[in-house]
C-alpha positions in Angstrom: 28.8 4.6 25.6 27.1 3.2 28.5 25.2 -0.4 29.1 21.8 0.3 28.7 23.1 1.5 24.8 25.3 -1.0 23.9 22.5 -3.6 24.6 19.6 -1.3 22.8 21.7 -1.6 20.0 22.4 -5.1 19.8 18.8 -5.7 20.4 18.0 -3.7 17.6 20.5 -5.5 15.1 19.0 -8.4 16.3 15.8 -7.3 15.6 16.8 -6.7 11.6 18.5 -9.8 11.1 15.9 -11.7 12.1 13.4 -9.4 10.1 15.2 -9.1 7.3 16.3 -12.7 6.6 12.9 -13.8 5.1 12.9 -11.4 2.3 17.3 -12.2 1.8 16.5 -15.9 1.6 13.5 -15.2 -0.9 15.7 -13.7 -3.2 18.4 -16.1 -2.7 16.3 -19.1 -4.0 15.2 -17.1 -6.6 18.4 -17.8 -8.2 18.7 -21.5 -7.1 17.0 -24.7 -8.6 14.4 -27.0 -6.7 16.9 -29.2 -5.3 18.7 -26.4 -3.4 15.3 -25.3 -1.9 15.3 -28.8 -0.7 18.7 -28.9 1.0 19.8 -29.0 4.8 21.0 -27.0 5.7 19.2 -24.1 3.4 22.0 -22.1 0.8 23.0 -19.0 1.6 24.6 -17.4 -0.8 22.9 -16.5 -4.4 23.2 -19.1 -7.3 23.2 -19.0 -11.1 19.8 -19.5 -12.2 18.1 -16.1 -11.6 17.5 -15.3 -15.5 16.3 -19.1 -16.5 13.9 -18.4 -13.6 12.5 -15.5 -14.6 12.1 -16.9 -17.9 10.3 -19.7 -16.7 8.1 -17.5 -14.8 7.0 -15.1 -17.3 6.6 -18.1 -19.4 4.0 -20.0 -17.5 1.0 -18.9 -19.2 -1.4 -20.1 -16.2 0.0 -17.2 -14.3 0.1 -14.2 -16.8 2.6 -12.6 -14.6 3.2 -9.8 -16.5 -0.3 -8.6 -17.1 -0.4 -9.0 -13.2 2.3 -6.5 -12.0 0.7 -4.3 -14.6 -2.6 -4.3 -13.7 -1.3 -4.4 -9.6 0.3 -1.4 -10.7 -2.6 0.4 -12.4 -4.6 -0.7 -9.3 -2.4 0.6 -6.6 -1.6 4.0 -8.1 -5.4 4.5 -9.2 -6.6 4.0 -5.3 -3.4 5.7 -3.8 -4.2 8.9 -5.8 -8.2 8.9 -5.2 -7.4 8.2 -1.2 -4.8 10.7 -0.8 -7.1 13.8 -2.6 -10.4 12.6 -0.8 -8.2 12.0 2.7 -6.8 15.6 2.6 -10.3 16.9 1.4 -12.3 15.4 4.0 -9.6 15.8 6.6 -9.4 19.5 5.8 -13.1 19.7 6.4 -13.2 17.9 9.4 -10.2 19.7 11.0 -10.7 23.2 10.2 -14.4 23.8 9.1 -17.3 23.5 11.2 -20.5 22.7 9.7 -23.7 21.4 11.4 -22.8 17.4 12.0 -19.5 17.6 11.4 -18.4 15.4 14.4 -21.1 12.5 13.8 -20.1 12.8 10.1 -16.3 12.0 12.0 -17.3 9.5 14.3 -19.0 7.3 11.4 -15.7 7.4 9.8 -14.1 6.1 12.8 -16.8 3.5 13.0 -15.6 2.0 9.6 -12.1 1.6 10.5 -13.5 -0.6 13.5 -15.6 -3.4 11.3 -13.8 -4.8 8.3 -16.2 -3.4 5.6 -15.2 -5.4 2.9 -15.0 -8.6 4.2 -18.5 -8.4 6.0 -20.4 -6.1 2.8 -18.4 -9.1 0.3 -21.5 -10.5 -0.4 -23.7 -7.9 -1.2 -20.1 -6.1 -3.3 -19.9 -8.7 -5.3 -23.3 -9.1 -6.3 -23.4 -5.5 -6.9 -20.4 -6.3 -9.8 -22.5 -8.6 -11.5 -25.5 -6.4 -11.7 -23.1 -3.5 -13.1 -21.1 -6.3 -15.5 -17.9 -5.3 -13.8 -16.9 -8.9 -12.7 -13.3 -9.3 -14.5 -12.7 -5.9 -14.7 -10.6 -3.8 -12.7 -12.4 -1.0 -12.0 -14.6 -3.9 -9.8 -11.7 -3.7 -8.0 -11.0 0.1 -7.8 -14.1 1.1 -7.2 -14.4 -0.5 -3.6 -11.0 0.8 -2.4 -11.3 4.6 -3.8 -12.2 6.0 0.0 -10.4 5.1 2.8 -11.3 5.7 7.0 -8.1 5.6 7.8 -6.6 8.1 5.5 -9.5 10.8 6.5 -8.8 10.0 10.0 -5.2 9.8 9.7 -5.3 13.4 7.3 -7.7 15.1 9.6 -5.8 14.6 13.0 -2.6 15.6 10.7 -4.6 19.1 9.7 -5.7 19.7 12.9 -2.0 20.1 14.2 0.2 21.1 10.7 -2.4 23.9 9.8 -3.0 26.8 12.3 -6.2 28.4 12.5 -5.3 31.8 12.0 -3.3 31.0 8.7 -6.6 29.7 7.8 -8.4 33.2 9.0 -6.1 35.3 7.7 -6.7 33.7 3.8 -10.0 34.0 4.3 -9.8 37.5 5.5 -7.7 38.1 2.2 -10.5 36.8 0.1 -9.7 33.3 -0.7 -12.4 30.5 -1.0 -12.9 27.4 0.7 -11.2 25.7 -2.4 -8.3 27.9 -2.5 -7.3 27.5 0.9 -7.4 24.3 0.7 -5.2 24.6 -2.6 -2.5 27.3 -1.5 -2.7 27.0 2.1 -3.9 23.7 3.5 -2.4 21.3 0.8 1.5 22.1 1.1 0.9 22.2 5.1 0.2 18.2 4.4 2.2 16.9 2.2 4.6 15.5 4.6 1.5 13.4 5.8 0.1 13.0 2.6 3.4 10.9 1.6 2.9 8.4 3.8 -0.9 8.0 3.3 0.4 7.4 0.3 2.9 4.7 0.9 0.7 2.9 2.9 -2.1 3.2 0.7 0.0 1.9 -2.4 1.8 -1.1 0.0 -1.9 -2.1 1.1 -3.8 -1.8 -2.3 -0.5 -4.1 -3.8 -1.0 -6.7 -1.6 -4.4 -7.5 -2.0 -5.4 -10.4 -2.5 -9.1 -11.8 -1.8 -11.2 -9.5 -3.6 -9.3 -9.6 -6.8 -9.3 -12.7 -6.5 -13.3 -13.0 -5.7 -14.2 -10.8 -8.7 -11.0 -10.8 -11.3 -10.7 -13.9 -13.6 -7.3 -15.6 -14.4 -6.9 -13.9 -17.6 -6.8 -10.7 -15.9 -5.1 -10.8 -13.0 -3.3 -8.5 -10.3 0.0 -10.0 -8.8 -1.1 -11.5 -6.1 -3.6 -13.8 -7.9 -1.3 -14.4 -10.6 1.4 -15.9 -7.4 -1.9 -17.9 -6.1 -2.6 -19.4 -9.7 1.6 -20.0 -10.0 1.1 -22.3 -7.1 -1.8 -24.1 -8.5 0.3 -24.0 -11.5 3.2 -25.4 -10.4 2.1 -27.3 -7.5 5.7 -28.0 -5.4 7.8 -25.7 -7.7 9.1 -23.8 -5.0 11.7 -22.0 -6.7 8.7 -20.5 -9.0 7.4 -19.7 -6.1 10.0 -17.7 -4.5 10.7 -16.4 -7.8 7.2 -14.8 -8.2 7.2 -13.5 -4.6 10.5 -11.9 -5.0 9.4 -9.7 -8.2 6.2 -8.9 -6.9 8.2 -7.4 -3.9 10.8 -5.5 -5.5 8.4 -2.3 -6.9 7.6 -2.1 -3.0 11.4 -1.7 -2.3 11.9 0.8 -5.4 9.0 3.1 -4.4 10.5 3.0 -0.8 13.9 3.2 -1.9 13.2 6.3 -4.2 10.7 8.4 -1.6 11.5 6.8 1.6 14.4 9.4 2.5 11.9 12.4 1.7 8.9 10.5 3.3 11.0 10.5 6.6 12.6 14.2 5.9 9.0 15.7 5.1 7.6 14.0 8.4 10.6 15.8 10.3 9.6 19.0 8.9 6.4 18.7 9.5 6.8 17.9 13.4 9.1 21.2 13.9 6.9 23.3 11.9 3.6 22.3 13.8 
């Protein structure tokens, strides 16, 4: 083993201590009180009081915690779904059909991923909820977050390399719409990208934060307003705090736990077959 590796590596390690500290130290004063929040140096080593805070959490009413992570949930998986099939739709089209426009139609998309739609068009969104009586709902948040640039971008560069053009002639010389290419042909072809559009769609959508909190009311909240109204709640209760964070976290780690070793072994796949 030579220098250069024995220093990439430790650079590296580095690199995840220092990132993954943060989220250990979260979870350790999940299970500590206030006054070990408080102490100097910090704890570092988990305490006894993970259940009475969990208690306390899902008993502060302010919050409605639960109702949160479900709702987040719903949310997330709602979005992820409607941005992955319109992504490998549009992506599809764009990559492998040509149609009068069909690179204008491309460059508007790109031009969406360059000014932050929803913050500019919030306004004009939100007044748009209140003439539809959607304010405090959650499709007024769904509804906004159903298409995504990004994923048509992302899904059409993927097509464009994953799907070769004469697998694409030689189902239509066999007969086989549009619709059915895309079905049989086209669709297993991008599932390794379609995994992570999906992962990043449902990490994004989770972590939300302004527009739910714009248009949602505190007695139906996603996660992230319920940890905002825990900190109005609770004012200096960091341990709630921490406590609230950590949870809402830990469905991210389970969903990357679960898929995260086919996410990367599809993408491998994908590379040597294109």
């Amino acid at each position: 083993m030579n220098r250069a590796t024995v220093t990439t590596r430790l650079a590296l390690a580095l690199g995840l201590v220092l990132s993954a500290f943060p989220i250990y130290y979260m979870f350790i004063m999940a299970t500590r009180s206030n006054e070990d929040a408080l102490d100097t140096p910090p704890p570092l080593l988990p305490g006894g009081m993970l259940g009475e805070n969990i208690d306390r959490l899902l008993a502060t009413e302010d919050a409605n915690f639960l109702a949160g992570l479900l709702n987040s949930a719903i949310v997330a998986t709602t979005v992820t779904a409607s941005v992955v099939l319109i992504s490998t739709l549009a992506g599809y089209g764009f990559a492998k059909l040509r149609f009068p426009g069909h690179k204008a139609l491309l460059l508007v998309v790109l031009l969406t991923m360059m000014v932050p739609l929803q913050q500019v068009g919030m306004v004009p969104l939100y007044e748009l909820m209140v003439t539809l009586g959607w304010t405090g709902q959650l499709k007024a948040v769904i509804l906004p977050l159903l298409v995504n640039g990004f994923g048509v971008f992302m899904m059409t560069q993927y097509a464009s390399q994953a799907v070769p053009d004469e697998l694409v002639e030689a189902a239509r010389v066999d007969g086989a719409s549009t619709l059915g290419i895309y079905w049989r042909v086209v669709l297993p072809a991008l599932r390794p990208g379609m995994a992570v559009l999906a992962l990043l769609v449902f990490m994004q959508t989770w972590n939300e934060f302004l527009w739910p909190l714009i248009v949602l009311t505190p007695d139906n909240p996603v996660v992230q307003t319920s940890i905002a109204a825990l900190n109005s709640a609770h004012g200096t209760d960091y341990v709630m705090l921490f406590t609230g964070t950590a949870a809402s976290v830990l469905p991210l780690f389970v969903v990357f736990v679960l898929f995260g070793r086919q996410i990367v072994g599809g993408l491998m796949e994908g590379a040597v077959k294109a």
